[in-house]
N, C-alpha and C positions, 0 to 999 in steps of 0.2 A: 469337773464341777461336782461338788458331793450333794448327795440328798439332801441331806440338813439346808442346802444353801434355797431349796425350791419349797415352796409350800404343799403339805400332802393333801392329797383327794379330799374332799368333803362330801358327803351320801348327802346332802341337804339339798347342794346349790352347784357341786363339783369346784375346781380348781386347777384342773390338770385341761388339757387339750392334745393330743396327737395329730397331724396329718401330714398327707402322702399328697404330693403332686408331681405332673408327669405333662411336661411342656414336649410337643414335638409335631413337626412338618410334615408327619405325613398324614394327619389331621387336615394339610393342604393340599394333599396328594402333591405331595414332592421331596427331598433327600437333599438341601443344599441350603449356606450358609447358615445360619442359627437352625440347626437341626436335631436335634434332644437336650431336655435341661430333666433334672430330677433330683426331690429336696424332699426329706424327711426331718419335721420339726415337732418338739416339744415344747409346748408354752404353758404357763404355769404360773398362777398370781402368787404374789408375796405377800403374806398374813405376818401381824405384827407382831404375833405370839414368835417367831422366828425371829427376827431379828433382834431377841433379847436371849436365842437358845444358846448362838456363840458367837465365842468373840471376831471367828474371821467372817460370819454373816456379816455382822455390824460394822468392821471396815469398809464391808461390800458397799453395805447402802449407804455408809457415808461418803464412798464417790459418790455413787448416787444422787446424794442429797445435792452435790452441787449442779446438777442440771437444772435450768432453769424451768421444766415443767414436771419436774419430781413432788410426788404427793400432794399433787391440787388440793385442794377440797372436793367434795362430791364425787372424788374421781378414784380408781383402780389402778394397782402398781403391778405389771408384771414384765417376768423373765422369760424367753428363749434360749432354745439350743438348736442349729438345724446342720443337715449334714445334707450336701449336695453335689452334684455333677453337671457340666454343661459340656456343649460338644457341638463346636463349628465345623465346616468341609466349605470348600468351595463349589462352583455351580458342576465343574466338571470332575468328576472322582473316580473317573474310568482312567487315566494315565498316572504316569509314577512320576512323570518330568513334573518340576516347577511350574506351573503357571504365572506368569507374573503380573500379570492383570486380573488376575481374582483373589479373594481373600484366602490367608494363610490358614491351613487345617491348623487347629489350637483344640486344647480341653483345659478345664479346669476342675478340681478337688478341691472342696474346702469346708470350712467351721465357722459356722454365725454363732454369736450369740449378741442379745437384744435384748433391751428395755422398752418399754411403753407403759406410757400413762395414757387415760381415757375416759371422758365420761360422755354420758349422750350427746354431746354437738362436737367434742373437738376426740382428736389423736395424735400424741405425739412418740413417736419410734426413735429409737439410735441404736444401729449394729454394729459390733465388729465384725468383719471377713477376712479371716484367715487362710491360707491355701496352696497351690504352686500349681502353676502351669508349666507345659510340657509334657514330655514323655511319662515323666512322674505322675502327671494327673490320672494315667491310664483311661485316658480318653477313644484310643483307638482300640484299645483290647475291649472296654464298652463298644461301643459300635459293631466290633466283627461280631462277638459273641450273639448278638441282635440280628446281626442278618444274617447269620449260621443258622438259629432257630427257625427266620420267616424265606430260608431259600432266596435272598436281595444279592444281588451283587457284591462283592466285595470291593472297598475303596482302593484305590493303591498307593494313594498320593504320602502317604502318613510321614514318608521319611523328609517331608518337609513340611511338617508341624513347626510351629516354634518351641526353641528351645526352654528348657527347666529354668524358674525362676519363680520364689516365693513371691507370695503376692498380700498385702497389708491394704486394707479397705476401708475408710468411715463410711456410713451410710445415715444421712438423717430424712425424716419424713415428716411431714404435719400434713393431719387432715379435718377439714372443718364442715362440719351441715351447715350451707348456706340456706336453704329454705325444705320445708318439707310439711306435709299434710297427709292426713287420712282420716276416714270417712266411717259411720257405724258398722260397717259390715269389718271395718279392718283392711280396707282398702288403703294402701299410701302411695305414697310418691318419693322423692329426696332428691336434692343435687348438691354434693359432694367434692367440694374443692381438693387439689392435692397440690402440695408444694414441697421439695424436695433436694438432697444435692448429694454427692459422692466424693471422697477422697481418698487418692490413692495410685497405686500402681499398676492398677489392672483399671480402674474406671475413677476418673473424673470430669464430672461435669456437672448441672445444673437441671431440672427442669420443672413444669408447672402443667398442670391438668385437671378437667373435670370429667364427675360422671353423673348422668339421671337414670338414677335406678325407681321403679316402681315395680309394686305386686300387693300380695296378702301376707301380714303379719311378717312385714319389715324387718328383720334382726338387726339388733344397734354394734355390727359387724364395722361398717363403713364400705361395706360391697367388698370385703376381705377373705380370700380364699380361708381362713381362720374363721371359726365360732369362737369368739373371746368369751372369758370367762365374767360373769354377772356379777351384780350386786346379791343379794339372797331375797329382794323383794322385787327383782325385777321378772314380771311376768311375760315377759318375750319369748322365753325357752320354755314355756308350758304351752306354744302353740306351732302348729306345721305351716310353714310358711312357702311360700316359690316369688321369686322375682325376675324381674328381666334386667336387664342395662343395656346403656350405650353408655362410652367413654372416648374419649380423646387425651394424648399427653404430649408435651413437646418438649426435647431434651436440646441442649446446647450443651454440647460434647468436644471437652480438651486432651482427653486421654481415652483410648481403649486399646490396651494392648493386645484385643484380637485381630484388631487392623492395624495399629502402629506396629506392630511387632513388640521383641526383648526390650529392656529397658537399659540395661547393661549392657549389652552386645548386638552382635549383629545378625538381624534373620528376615524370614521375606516379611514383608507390609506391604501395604497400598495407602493410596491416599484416601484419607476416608471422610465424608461430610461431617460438618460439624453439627447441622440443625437435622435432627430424625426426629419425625413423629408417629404414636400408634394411635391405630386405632381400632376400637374391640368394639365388641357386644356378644351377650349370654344369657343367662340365663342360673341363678341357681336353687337349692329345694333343702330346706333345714327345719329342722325338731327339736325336740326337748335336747337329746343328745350326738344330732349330730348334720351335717351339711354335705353337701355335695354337688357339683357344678360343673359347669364347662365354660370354656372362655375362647374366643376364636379373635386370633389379633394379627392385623394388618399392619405391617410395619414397612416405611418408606426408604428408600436407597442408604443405603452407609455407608458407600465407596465411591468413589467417581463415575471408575469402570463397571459397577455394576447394572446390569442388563433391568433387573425390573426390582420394583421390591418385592418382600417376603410376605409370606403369610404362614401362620402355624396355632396348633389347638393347644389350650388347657387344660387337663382334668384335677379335681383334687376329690377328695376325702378329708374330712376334718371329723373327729371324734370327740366327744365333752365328756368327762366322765370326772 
């Protein structure tokens, strides 16, 4: 995607966003099942002086225009780009043999890119995710390289990964302020509905969640590891803010190809639960230009044979500039 397609920095109010996040297990002090994810995205509002600068902008946004929550009123239109990694193992990574009753070592490599519109109560997202799983993903060469540096053991299982197989993803989100208050000091509160769904070859399913986040001077984020970008009068990013949460989400899950296995062929699976839910709580701290956070999420069984569920940390950086 070319520059002309994203809207440039503003020194006024900004426009651009950066951030790093870096999901991983041994934030639970442990090395199995969902055990490192990491994404680097750029997001970036779309100014209307651009979509008259060319003519493949203006095809752009005329897909665009046909989503049903494109250019509200009162509300902000922006683009992503994110580049990321994730990286399953099973509970045992000490043997080379198959295990068959534990999930399949898998990774994946891939390219978002996302719409969202927004304004103070609602949010609505749609991504693409692009990528391949398998050996291609270089899932396992991530991993060693990781416990080369911190002296970890080495896994051995890798040559029963599942096999290379591109992977095509819709992803939609809506998120709504159902109620919310604050007080002259800049005390608040909010509770945060999320509803959601997936399609695809690597993840389809369904689900729906809330969060109650409270602190000082709120950011109108929607408790989003992102600092979104503002209106130019909105005085929320002229103030340091810290919050807490608590969250819950519940997924009903028809596809995950890191438990189903290939989708074309044949590789280890288990059979895997279709109802998973998390549950988090955090904490995070943002400014004029920028956020930063932690997230520690409790996630329940996704296999039959799995022993307990997971649990694994968040961190991010988000940059406004």
């Amino acid at each position: 995607m070319s520059m002309p397609l994203i809207a440039k920095a503003e020194t006024s109010n900004g426009s651009n966003v950066f951030t790093f996040s870096l999901e991983n297990d041994a934030f639970g002090i442990s090395d199995k099942y969902y055990t490192s994810g990491i994404e680097l995205t750029w997001l970036s509002s779309i100014q209307e002086e651009y979509e008259k600068e060319t003519d493949t902008f203006m095809q752009g946004i005329s897909l665009l225009k046909g989503l049903p929550f494109f250019n509200k009123p009162d509300s902000i239109n922006l683009l992503s780009i994110s580049l990321g990694q994730k990286i399953f193992t099973p509970d045992d990574t000490e043997g080379s043999e198959l295990i068959k009753n534990d999930r399949p070592y898998a990774g994946i490599a891939y390219l978002s890119i996302g719409f969202c519109n927004k304004n103070k109560m609602r949010m609505d997202s749609f991504k693409i995710d692009v990528g391949i799983v398998g050996p291609h993903s270089y899932a396992e060469q991530s991993q060693n390289i990781v416990h080369k540096w911190f002296d970890f053991s080495m896994p051995e299982g890798w040559e029963n990964q599942i096999k290379n197989e591109p992977v095509l993803n819709l992803v939609y989100d809506r998120r709504d302020i159902k109620s919310w208050g604050k007080n002259k000091d800049h005390f608040g509160y909010d509770l945060i509905s999320h509803t959601g769904f997936g399609l695809g070859n690597a993840y389809t399913y369904v689900g729906a969640g809330v969060k109650f986040r409270f602190g000082w001077h709120l950011q109108g984020d929607f408790g989003m590891p992102f600092v979104y970008p503002h209106h130019k009068h909105d005085s929320s990013i002229n103030s340091f803010g810290v919050n807490f949460f608590i969250a819950f989400e519940e997924r009903f899950v028809l596809r995950d190809i890191f438990l189903d296995g290939n989708t074309f062929c044949h590789s280890h699976s288990v059979n895997k639960n279709p109802f998973v839910a998390d549950f988090k709580a955090g904490m995070a701290f943002a400014g004029q230009c920028f956020k930063v956070g932690y997230t520690h999420n409790y996630r329940t069984k996704k296999f039959k044979r799995q022993k307990s569920g997971h649990d694994f940390g968040v961190i991010y950086l988000s940059l406004y500039y």
